[in-house]
C-alpha positions as CSV (number, residue, x, y, z in Angstrom):
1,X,206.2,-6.3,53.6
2,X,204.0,-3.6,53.6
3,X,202.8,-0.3,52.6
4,X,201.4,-1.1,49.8
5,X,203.2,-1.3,45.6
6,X,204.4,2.1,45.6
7,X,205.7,3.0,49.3
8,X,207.1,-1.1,49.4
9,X,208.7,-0.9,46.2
10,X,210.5,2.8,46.8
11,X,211.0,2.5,51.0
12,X,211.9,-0.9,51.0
13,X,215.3,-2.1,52.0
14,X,216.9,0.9,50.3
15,X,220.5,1.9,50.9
16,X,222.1,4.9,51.9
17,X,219.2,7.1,52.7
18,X,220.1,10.8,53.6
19,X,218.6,11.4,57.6
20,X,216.6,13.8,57.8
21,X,214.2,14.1,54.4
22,X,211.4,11.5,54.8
23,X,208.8,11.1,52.4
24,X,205.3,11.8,53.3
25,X,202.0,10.9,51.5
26,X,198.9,13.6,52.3
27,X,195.4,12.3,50.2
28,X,197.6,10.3,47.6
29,X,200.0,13.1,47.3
30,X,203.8,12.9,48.1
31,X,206.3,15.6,49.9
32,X,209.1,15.0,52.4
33,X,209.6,16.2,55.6
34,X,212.1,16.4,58.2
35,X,212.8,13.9,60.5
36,X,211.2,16.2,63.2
37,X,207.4,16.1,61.3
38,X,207.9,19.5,59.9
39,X,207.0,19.6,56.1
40,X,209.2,21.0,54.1
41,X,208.8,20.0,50.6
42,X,204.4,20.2,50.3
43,X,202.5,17.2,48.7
44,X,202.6,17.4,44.9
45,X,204.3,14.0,43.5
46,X,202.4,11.0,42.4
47,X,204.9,8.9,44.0
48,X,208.4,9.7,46.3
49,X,211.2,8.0,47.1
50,X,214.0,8.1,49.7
51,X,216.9,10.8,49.1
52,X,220.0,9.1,48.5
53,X,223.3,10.3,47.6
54,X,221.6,13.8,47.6
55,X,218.7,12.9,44.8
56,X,215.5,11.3,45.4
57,X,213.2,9.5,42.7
58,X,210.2,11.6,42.0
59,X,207.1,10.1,39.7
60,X,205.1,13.1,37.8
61,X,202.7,12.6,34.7
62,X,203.4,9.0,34.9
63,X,207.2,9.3,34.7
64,X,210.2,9.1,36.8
65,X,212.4,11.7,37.6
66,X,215.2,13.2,40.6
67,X,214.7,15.9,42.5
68,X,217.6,17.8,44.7
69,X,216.8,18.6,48.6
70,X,215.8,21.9,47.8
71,X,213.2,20.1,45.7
72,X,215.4,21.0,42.5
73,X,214.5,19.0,39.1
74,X,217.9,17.3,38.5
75,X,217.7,14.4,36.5
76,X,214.1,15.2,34.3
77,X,211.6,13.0,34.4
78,X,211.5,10.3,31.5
79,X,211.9,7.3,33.1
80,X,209.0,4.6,33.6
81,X,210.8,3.4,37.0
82,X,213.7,4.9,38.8
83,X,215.1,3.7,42.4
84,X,217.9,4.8,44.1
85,X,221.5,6.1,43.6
86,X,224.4,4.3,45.2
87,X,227.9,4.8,44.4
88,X,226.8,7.4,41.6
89,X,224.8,4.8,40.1
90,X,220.7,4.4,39.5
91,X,218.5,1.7,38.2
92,X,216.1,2.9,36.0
93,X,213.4,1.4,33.0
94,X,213.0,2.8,29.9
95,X,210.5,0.0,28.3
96,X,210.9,-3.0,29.2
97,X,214.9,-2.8,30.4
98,X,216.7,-1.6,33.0
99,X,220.3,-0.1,33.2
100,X,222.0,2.1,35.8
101,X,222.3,5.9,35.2
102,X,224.9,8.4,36.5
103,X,224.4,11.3,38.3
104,X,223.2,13.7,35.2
105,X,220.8,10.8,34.1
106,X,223.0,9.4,31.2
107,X,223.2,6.0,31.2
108,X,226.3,4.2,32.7
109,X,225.3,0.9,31.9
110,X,223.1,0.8,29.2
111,X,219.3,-1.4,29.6
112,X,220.1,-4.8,28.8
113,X,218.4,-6.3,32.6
114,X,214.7,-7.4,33.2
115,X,215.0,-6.7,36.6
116,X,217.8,-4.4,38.1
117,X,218.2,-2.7,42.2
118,X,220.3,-0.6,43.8
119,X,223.8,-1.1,44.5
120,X,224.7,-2.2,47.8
121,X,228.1,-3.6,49.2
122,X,229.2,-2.2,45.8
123,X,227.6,-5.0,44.2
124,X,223.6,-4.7,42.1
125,X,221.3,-7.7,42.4
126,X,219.6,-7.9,38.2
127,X,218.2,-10.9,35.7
128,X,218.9,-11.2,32.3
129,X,217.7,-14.0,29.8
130,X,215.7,-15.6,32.8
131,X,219.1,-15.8,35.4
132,X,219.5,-13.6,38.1
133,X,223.1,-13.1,39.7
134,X,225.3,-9.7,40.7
135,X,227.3,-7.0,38.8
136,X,229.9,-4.4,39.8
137,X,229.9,-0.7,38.7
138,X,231.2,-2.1,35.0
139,X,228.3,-4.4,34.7
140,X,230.4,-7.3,34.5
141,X,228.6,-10.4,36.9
142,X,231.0,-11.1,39.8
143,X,230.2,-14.6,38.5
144,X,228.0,-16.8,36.3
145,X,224.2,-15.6,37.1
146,X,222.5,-19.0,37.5
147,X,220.1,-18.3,40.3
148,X,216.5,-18.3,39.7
149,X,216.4,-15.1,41.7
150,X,218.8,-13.2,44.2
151,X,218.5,-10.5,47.0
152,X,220.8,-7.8,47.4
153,X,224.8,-8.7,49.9
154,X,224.2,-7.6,53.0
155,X,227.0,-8.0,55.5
156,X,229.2,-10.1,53.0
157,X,225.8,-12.7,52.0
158,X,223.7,-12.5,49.1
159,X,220.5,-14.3,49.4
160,X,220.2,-16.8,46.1
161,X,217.3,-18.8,45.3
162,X,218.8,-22.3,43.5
163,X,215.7,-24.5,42.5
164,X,213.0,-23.8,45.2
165,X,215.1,-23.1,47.9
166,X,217.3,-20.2,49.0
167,X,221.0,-20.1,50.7
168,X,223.8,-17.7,51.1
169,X,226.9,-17.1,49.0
170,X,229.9,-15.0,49.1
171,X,231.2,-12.2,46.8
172,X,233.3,-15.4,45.2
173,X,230.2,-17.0,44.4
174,X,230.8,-20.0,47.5
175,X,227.9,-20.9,48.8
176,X,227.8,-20.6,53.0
177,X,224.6,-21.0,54.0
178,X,223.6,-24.0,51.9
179,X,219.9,-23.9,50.5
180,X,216.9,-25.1,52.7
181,X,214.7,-22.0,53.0
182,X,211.6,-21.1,51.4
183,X,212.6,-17.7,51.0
184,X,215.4,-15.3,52.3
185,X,216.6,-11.8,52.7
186,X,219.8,-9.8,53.5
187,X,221.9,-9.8,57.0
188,X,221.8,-6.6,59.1
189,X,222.8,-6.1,62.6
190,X,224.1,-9.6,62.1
191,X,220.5,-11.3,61.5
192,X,219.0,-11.9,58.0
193,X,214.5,-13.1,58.7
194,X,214.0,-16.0,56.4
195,X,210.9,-18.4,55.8
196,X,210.7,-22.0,56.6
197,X,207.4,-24.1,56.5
198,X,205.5,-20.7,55.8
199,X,207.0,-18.8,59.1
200,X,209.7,-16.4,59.6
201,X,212.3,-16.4,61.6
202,X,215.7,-15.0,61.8
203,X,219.1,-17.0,61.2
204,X,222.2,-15.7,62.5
205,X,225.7,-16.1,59.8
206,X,226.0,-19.8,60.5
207,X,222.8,-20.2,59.6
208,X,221.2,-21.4,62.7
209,X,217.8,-19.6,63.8
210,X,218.4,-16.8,66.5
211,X,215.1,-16.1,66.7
212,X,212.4,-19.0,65.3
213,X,210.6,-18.8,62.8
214,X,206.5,-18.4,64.2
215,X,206.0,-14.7,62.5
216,X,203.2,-14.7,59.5
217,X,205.4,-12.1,57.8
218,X,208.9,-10.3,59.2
219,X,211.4,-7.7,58.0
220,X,215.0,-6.3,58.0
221,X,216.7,-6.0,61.2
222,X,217.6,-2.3,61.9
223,X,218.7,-0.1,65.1
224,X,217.8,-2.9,66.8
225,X,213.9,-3.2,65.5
226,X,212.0,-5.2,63.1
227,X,208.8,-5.0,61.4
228,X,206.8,-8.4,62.3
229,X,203.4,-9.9,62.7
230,X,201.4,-13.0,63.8
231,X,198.7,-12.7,62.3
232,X,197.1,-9.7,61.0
233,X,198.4,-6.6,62.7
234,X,202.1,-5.4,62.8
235,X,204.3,-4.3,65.1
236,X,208.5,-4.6,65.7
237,X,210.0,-7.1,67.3
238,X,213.8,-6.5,69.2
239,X,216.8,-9.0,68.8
240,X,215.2,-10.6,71.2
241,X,212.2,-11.8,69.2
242,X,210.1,-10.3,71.5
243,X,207.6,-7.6,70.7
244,X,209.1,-4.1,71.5
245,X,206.2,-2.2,69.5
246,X,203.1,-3.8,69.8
247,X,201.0,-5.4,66.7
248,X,199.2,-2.1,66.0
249,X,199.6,-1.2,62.2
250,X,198.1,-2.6,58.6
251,X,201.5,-1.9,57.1
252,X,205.0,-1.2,58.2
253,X,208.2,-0.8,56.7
254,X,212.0,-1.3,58.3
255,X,213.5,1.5,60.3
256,X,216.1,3.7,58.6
257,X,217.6,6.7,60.4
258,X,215.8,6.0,63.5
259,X,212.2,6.3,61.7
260,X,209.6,3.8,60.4
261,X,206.8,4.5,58.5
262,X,203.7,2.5,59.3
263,X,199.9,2.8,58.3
264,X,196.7,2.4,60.3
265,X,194.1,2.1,57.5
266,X,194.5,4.5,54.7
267,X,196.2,6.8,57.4
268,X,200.4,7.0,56.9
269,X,203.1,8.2,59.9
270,X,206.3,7.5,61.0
271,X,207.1,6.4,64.5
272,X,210.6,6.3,66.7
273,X,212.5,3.2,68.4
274,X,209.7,3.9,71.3
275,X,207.1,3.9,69.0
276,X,206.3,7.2,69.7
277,X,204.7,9.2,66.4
278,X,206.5,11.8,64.9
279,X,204.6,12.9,62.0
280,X,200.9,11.2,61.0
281,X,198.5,12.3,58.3
């Protein structure tokens, strides 16, 4: 859902970011700053991710790495990917595998997955052998991965796609929203956006549509605002469904500690709730 490979895959639907450390890209070129604009670590990282559990995923000379708030090298860089840390645990690629790393960059649970995220609900969404399912902190599957693809539990619901369709099950593996969408994310604020007949919409825990599904492209629900478009501007869209922030921006990405970052062109910033702009470059 926006801003572009690298900001998408490292900004979105992360878990557990640490307020006030955002990052910033200047001319292709990543720092962070604080959630008032001010830079405080300056531009110098191919690619940056959020801070999370005190460590943020840092890309330099084409590898992965962590970096401390005070812009500290703590885990060196020699991974190809990295994501974020969630209950003391990482994703991260070396080759073609993923595994989860602890906090000094050793790994927990050694690369075995073609696919691996962060933890979240104290569960990771991963594939292996062409299955996708979820694994606790052991790496043991809460149970048998048989879903052609998953999303990460949000709110007690894991998004699983069976066939063509997606649904809902429970930490036991029950399915409780039974499959009939094209294509589904995680609950928050008590509203997960899915796709049916190529719109979005958002479905409340019983699986009825709260808001219906008319948007060309829709994301996470969060302090009340969600990234959404018609056609080919974005904007954010309150539980209502109405638009709250109008359809201004090429890209935008969910709000987390009371920011979003958005893009006008090649131009990135991060607005409030209001919309108002806190930082821009």
């Amino acid at each position: 859902m926006g801003l572009g490979t690298t900001v998408s895959a490292m900004l979105a639907r992360a878990d557990d970011e640490m307020p006030g450390l955002f990052p910033i890209d200047v001319d292709g070129r990543w720092g962070y700053m604080d959630e008032r604009g001010k830079v405080i670590h300056a531009p110098q990282y191919e690619a940056a991710g959020i801070f999370s559990e005190g460590l943020a995923p840092v890309k330099q000379s084409g590898k992965f790495g962590y970096i401390d708030t005070h812009a500290g090298i703590a885990i060196d860089a020699r991974f190809d990917e990295a994501r974020n840390f969630n209950g003391g645990m990482s994703p991260a690629r070396q080759g073609k595998l993923w595994g989860f790393i602890d906090r000094k960059g050793a790994f927990a649970i050694e690369p075995r997955f073609d696919f691996a995220r962060s933890f979240k609900e104290d569960t990771a969404r991963v594939s292996e052998n062409g299955k996708s399912g979820f694994i606790d902190h052991k790496g043991n599957y809460l149970f048998e991965p048989k879903y052609e693809f998953v999303e990460g539990f949000g709110e007690g619901l894991g998004p699983v796609q069976l066939g063509k369709l997606w649904g809902y099950v429970d930490r036991a593996g029950k399915m409780i929203i039974e499959p009939q969408f094209d294509f589904a994310h995680s609950f928050g604020e008590g509203l997960a956006d899915v796709r049916l007949n190529g719109k979005w919409g958002y479905i409340g825990k019983n699986g009825g549509f709260a808001i219906q599904p008319r948007f060309a492209a829709a994301g996470e629900m969060n302090g009340g605002r969600a990234p959404a478009r018609e056609s080919g501007l974005w904007g954010f869209i309150g539980k209502s469904g109405k638009f709250a922030i109008a359809q201004q921006f090429t890209e935008a990405a969910h709000f987390e500690n009371g920011l979003a970052s958005v893009r006008r062109g090649t131009k990135m910033a991060y607005i409030d709730s209001t919309g108002g702009v806190r930082w821009s470059a």
